[in-house]
C-alpha positions as a LaTeX table, in Angstrom:
\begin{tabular}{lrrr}
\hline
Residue & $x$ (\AA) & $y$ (\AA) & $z$ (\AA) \\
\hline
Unk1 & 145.46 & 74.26 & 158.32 \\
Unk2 & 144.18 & 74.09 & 154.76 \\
Unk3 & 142.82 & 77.00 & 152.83 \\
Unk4 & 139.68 & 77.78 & 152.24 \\
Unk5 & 139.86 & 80.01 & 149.39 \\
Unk6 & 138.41 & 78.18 & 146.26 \\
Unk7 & 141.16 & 78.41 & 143.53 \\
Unk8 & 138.44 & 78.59 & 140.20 \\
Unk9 & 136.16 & 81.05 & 142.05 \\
Unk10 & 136.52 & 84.42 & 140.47 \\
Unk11 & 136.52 & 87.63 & 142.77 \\
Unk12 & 133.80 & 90.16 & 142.89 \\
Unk13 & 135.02 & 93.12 & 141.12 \\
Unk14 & 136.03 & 96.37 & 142.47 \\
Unk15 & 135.35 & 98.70 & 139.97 \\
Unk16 & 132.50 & 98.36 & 137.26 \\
Unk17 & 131.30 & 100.57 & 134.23 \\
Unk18 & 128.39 & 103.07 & 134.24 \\
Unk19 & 125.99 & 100.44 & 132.88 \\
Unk20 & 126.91 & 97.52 & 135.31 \\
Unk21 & 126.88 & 100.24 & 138.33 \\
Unk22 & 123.64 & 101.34 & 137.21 \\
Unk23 & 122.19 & 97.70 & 137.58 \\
Unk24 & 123.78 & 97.04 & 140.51 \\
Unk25 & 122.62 & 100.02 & 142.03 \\
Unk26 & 119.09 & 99.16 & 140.40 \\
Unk27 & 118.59 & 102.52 & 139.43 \\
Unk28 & 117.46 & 103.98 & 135.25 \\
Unk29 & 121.30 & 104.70 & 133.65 \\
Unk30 & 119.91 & 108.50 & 133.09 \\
Unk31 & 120.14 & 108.86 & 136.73 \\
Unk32 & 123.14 & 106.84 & 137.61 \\
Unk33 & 124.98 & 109.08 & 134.88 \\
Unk34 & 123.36 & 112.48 & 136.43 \\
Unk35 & 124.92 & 111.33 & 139.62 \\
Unk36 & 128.43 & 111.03 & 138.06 \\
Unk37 & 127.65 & 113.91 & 136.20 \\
Unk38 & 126.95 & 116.22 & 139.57 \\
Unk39 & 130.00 & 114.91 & 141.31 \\
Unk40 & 127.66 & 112.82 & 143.84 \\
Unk41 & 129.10 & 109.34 & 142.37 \\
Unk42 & 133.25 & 109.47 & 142.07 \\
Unk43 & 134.77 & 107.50 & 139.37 \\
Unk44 & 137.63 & 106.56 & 137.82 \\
Unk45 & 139.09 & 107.49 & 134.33 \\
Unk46 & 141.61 & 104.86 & 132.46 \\
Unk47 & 141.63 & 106.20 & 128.98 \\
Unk48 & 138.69 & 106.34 & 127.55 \\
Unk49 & 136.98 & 104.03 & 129.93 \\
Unk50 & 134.82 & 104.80 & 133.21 \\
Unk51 & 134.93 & 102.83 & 135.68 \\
Unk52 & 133.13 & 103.31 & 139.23 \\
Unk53 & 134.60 & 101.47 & 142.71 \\
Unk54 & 131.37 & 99.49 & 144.10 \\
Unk55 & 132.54 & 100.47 & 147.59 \\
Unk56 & 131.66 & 104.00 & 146.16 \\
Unk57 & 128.18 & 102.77 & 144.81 \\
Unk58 & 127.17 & 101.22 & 148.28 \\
Unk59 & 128.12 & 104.72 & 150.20 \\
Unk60 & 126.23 & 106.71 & 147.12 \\
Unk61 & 122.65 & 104.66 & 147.96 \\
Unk62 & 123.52 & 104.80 & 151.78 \\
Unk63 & 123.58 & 108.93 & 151.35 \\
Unk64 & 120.60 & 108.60 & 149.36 \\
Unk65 & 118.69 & 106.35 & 151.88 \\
Unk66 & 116.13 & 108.20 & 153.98 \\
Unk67 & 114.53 & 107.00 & 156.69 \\
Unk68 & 110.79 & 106.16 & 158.24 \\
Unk69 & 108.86 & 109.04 & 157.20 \\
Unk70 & 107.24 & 110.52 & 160.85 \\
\hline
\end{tabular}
């Protein structure tokens, strides 16, 4: 059985800063920050840099989400 993992494709990161979650998330950066700010969005401190899992981002706009309005 071969493998099918390609050896020169780099993996989707796990974690990303404020600015890259913010585009991801395709939201303005004032409101991706108020959302770390509140406690809404966790993150992750190293130092001086922020970093925020994208598993975390995905569960922060499925909170968000609302639904068919009736």
């Amino acid at each position: 059985m071969t493998n099918t993992v390609e050896p020169n494709r780099p993996l989707p990161p796990i974690a990303v800063s404020p600015d890259e979650g913010a585009r991801l998330a395709g939201v303005g950066r004032t409101t991706f920050y108020a959302a770390l700010a509140k406690g809404d969005l966790p993150s992750i401190k190293i130092g001086t840099r922020r970093l925020i899992r994208v598993d975390a981002i995905r569960e922060w706009l499925i909170r968000n989400e609302t639904g068919p309005k009736a």
